[in-house]
PALUMVEX-219132 format. One record per residue (C-alpha): residue in one letter; y, x, z negated. Coordinates in steps of 0.05 Angstrom, whole numbers, padded with zeros to 5 digits. Each point is the difference from the previous one (the first is absolute). Example, Ala and Ser with C-alpha at 12.3 -4.5 7.8 and 13.67 -1.06 7.14 Angstrom:
aa=a | y=-00090 | x=00246 | z=-00156
aa=s | y=00069 | x=00027 | z=00013
END
This chain:
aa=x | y=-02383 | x=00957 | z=-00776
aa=x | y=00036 | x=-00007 | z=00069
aa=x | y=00035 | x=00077 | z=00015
aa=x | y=00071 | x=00001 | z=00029
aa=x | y=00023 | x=00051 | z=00041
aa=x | y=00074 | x=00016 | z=00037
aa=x | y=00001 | x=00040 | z=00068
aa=x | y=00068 | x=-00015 | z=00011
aa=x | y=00016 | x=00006 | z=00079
aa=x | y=-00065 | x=00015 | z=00040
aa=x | y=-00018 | x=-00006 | z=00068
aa=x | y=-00026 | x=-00079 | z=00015
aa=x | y=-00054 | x=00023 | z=00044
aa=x | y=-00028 | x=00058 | z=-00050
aa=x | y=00010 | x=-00049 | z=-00055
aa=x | y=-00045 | x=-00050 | z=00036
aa=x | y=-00053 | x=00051 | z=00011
aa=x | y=-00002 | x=00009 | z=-00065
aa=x | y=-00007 | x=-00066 | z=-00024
aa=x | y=-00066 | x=-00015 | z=00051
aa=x | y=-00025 | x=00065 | z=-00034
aa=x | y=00001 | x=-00018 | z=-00071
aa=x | y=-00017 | x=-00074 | z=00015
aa=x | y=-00062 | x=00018 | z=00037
aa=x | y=-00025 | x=00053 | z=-00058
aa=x | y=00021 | x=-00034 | z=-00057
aa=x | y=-00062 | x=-00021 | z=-00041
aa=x | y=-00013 | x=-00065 | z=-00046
aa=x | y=00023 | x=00059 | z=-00057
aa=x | y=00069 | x=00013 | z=00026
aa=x | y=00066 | x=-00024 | z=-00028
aa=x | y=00033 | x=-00051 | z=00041
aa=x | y=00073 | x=00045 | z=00016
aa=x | y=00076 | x=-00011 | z=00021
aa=x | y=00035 | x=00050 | z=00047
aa=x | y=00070 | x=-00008 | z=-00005
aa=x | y=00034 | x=00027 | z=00072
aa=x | y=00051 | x=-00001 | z=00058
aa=x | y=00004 | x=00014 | z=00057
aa=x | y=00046 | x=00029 | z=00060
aa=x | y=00028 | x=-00058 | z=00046
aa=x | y=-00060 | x=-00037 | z=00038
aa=x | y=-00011 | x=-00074 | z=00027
aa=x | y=-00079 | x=-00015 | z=-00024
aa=x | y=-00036 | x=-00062 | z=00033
aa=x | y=-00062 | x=-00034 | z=-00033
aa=x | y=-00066 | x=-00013 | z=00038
aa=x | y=00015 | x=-00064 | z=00016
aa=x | y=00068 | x=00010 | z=00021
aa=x | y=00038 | x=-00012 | z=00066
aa=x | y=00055 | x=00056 | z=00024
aa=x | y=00043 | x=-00054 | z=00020
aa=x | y=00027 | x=00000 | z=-00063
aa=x | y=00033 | x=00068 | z=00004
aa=x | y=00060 | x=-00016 | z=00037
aa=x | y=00045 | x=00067 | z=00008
aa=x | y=-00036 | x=00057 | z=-00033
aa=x | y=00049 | x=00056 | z=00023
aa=x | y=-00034 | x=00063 | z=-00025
aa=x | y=-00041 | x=-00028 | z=-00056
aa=x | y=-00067 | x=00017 | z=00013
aa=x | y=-00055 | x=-00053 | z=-00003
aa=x | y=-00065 | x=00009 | z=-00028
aa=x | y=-00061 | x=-00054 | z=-00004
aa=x | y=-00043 | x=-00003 | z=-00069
aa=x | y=-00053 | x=-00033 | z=-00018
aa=x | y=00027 | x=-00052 | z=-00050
aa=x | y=00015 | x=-00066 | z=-00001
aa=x | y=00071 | x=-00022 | z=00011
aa=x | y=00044 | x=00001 | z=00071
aa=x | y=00047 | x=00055 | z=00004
aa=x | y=00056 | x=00022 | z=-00042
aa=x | y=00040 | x=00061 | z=-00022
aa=x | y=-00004 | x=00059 | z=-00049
aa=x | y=00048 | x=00052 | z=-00020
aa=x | y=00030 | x=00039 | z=-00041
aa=x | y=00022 | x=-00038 | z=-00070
aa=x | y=-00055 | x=-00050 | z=00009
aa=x | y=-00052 | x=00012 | z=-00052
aa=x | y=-00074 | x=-00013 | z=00031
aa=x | y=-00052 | x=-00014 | z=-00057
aa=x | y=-00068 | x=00002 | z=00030
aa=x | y=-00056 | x=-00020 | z=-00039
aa=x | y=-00068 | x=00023 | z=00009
aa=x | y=-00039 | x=-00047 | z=-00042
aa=x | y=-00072 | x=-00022 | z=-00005
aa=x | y=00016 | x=-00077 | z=00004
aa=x | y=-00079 | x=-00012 | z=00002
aa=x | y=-00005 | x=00036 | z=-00061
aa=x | y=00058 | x=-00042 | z=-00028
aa=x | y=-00037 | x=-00066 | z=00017
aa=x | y=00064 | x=-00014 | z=00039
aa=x | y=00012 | x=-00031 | z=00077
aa=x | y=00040 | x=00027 | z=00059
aa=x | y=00052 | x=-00056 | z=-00024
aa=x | y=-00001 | x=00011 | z=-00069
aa=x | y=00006 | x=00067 | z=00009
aa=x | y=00066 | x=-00009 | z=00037
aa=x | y=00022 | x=-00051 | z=-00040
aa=x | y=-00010 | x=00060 | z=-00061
aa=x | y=00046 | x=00038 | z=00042
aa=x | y=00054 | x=-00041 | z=00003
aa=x | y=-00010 | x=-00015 | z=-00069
aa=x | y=00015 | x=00069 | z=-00019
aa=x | y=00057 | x=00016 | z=00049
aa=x | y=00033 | x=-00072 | z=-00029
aa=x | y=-00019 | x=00022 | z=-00071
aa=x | y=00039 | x=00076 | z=00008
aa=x | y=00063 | x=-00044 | z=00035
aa=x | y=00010 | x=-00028 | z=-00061
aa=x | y=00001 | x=00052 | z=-00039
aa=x | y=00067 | x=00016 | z=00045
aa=x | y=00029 | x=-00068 | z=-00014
aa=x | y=-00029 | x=-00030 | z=00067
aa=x | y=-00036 | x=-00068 | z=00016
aa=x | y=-00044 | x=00012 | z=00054
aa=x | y=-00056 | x=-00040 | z=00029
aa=x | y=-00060 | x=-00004 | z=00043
aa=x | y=-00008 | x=-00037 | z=00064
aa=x | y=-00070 | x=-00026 | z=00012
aa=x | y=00008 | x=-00018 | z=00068
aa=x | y=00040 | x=00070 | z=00012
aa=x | y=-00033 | x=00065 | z=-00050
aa=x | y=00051 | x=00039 | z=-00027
aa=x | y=00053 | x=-00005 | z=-00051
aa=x | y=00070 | x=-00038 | z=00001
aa=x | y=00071 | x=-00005 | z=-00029
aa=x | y=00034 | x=-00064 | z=00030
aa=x | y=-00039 | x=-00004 | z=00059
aa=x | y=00016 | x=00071 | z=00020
aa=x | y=-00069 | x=00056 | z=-00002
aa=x | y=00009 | x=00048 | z=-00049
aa=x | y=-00078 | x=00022 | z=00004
aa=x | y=-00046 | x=00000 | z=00053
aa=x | y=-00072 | x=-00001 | z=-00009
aa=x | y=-00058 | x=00012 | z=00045
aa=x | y=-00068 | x=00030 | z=-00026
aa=x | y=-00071 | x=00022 | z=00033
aa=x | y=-00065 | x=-00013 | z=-00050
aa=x | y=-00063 | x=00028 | z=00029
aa=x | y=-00066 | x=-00007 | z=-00031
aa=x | y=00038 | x=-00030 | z=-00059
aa=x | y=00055 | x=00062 | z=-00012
aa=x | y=00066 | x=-00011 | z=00023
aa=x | y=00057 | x=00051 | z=00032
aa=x | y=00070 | x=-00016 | z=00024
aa=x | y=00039 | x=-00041 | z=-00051
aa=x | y=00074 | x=-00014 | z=-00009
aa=x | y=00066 | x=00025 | z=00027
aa=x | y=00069 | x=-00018 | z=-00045
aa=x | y=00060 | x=00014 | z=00020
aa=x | y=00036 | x=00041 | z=-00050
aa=x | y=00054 | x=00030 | z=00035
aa=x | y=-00014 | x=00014 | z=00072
aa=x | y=00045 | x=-00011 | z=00069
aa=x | y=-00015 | x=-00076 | z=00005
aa=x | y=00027 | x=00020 | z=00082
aa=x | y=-00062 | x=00009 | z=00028
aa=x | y=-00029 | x=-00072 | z=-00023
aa=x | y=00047 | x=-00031 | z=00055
aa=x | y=-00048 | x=00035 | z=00048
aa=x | y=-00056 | x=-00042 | z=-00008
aa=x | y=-00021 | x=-00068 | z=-00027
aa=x | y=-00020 | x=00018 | z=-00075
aa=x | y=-00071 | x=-00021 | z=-00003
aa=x | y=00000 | x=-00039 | z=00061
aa=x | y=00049 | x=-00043 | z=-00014
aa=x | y=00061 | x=-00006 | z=00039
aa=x | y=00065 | x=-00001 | z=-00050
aa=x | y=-00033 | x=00015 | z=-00056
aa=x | y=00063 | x=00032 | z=-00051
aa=x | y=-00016 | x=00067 | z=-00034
aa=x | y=00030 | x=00016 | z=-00065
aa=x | y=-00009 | x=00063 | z=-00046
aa=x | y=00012 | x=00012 | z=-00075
aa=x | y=00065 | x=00044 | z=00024
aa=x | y=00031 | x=-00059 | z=00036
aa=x | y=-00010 | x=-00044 | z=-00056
aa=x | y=00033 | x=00052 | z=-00039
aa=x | y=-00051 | x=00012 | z=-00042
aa=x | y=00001 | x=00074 | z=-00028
aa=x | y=-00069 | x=00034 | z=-00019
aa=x | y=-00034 | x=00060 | z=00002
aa=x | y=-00062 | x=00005 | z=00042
aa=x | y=-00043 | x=00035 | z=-00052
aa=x | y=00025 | x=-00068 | z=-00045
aa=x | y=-00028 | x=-00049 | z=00051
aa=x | y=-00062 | x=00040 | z=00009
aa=x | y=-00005 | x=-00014 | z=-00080
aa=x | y=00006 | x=-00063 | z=00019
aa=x | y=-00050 | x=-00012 | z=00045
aa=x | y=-00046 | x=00042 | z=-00041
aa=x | y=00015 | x=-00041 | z=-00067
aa=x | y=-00011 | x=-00066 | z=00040
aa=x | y=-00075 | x=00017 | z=00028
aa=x | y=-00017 | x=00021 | z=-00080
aa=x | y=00027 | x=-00067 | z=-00031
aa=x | y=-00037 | x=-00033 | z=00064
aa=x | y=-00070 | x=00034 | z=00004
aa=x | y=00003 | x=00015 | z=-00081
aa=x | y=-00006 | x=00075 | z=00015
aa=x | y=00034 | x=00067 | z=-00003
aa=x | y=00033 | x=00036 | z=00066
aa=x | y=00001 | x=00070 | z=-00016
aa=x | y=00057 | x=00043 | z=00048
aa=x | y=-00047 | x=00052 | z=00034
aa=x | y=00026 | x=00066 | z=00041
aa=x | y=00000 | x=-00021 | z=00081
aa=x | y=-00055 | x=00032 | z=00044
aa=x | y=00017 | x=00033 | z=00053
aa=x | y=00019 | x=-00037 | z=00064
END
């Protein structure tokens, strides 16, 4: 059983906290789980990422994680799945493991009439070349934090401030400017449905802790 649970807008820093605290308590008994979020307007850099790549922040504030990935954007309207999953337990690698990610995210598109695809040589997820997911995880001791980020609806504006992911002219898109209409409780069904067809097992919708 994987348990899902939606914050809704939450503070990126508290939320990370959090995160490093269950990963680092969980036990080989707990159930792998999926926090559903957003968060207030912030820049976030990976560990391996280079500041050049935020070119006019203005008076988005920039915050440094400890996940993979270079730097991009979050927002309100962008809907952040992270997944807190014991990939040892699930016999899977780092890059399967992201590729299970993608999988999903490409899986709940289609349910809204998109064809999206992954980019091995760039992680995310894409609609005609332009990032409609981002993607940038942390696994320690075999249990992954961090996850994905899609955009939904948010102010695509603040992804001309930066290089998305590192790479300069990289086009953004969201569901809104593709004109695609949907509820952000349905794509959370979406994204839920997808990991039980995937992993053959149930996601049961849990109350959110406090954060």
């Amino acid at each position: 059983m994987i348990i899902s649970r939606d914050f809704g807008l939450v503070d990126i820093n508290a939320c990370w906290e959090q995160m490093k605290q269950f990963t680092d308590n969980r036990d080989s008994q707990t159930h792998d789980e999926i926090w559903f979020v957003e968060h207030k307007p912030v820049y976030t850099l990976g560990l391996n990422s280079d500041i050049k790549h935020i070119i006019n922040p203005k008076d988005i504030p920039i915050v440094k994680l400890d996940r993979g990935g270079q730097v991009t954007y979050h927002g309100p309207g962008q809907l952040i799945m992270y997944t807190l999953f014991d990939i040892a337990r699930l016999e899977y690698s780092i890059r399967r493991f992201i590729e299970l990610i993608e999988k999903v995210t490409i899986e709940a598109l289609a349910c809204c009439k998109l064809a999206a695809a992954g980019n091995r040589n760039a992680p995310g997820v894409y609609v005609d070349s332009k990032k409609i997911a981002s993607l940038g995880i942390r696994v320690k001791k075999g249990r992954s934090y961090h996850g994905v980020a899609i955009n939904h609806n948010p102010d695509l504006g603040p992804f001309n401030g930066i290089n998305p992911c590192g790479y300069e002219g990289m086009r953004v898109t969201s569901l809104q400017e593709l004109n695609i209409s949907i509820e952000r409780s349905d794509l959370m069904d979406y994204l839920e449905s997808a990991y039980q067809k995937m992993l053959n097992t149930e996601v049961v919708r849990y109350d959110p802790l406090v954060i």
